[in-house]
N, C-alpha and C positions, 0 to 999 in steps of 0.2 A: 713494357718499356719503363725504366724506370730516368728517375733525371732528379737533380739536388737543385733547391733554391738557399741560397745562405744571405740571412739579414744580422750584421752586428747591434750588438745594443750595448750599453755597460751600466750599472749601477752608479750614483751621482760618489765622486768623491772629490774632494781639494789634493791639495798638491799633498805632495809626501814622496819619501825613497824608498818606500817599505817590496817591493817588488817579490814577488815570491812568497807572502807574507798569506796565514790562515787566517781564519774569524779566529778568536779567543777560546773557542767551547766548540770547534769542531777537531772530532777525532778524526784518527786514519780512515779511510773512507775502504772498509773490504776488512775493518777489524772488529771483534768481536763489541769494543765500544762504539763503532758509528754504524748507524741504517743508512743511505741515503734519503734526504729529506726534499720536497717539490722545488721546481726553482723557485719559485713565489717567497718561499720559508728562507730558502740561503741567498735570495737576496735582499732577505731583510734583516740578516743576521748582522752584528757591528764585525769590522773589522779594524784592522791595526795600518792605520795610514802613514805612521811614519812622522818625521820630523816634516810638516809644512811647511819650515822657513828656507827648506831645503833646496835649489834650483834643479832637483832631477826632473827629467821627462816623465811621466808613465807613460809604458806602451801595454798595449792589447795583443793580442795574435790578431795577424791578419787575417780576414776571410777566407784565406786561400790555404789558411796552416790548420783551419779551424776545420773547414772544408776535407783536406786531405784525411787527418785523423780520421773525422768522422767515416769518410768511402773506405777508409783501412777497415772498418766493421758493418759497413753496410749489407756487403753478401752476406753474413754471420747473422742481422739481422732479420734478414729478409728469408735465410732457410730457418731458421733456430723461431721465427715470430712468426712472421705473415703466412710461409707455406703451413706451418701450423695450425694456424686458428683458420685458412683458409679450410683445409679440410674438418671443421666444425661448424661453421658457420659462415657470414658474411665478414669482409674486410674494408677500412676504409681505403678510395681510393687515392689517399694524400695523408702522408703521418707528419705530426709536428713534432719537433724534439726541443721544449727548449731547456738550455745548459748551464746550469751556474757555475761556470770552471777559477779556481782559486789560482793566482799568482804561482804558485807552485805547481802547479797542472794537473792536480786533481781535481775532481769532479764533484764541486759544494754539496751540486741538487739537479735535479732534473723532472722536467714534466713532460709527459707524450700521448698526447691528443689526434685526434678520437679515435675512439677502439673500445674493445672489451678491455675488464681490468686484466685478464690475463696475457694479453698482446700488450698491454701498457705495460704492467709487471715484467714481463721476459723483455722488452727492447730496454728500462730502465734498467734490470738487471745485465746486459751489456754494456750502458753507456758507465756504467758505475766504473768499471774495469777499466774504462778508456783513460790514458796517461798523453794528457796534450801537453808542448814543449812549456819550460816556465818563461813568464814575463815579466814588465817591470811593474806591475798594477797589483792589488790586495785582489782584484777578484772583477773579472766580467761575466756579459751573459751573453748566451749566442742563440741564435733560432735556425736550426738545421732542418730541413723538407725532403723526404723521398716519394715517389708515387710507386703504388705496390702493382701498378697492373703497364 
């Protein structure tokens, strides 16, 4: 059985219109200039906030958009990772995913807890690929949960 817990967070910013907007010094994310780097690392990276005298809103992805993407690759996960390392070894019964997703809906950084590094590796190596809608925000962070059994 598996089942999805989603907890939003975002990284602290002031007002600004910058929506869609990358860090300064991050490349394309699946080009031969960017690796994916931890969430810890991309969301400590600077971003481009935009004019703060600005009156724009920022918005987030809702849990629910954030959520969707993510079950768009879950099965993809769960054969391509967990059947995987399940036939090696032990698996944990609970994965954390969490997401550093950029204004533009690529994917800053990501962490995925606990496991082997080779089950962390191959579900980061999906999540990289993943393409969430853009928003009005320089950059949030999401905590995505599956249970593998």
């Amino acid at each position: 059985m598996r089942s999805v817990l989603f907890v939003l967070g975002c990284a602290a910013f002031v007002g600004g219109c910058s929506g869609g907007a990358q860090s300064a010094d991050q490349g394309t994310v699946g080009s031969t200039e960017a690796t994916l780097i931890s969430y810890d690392e991309a969301m400590q990276k600077p971003v481009e906030i935009g004019d703060a005298t600005q009156e724009c809103p920022e918005r987030q992805l809702s849990g629910d958009q954030v959520v969707a993407e993510m079950d768009g690759h879950l099965d993809e996960m769960y054969r391509e990772c967990v059947l995987s390392e399940a036939r090696r070894g032990k698996v944990p019964s609970t994965v954390t995913i969490d997401i550093a997703i950029l204004g533009d809906g690529l994917v800053q950084g990501a962490t995925v807890s606990p496991g082997s590094k080779r089950l962390q590796g191959c579900i980061v190596d999906i999540v990289e690929d993943i393409r969430f809608p853009k928003f009005a925000a320089p950059r949030m962070g999401a905590r995505y949960q599956f249970h593998t059994s």
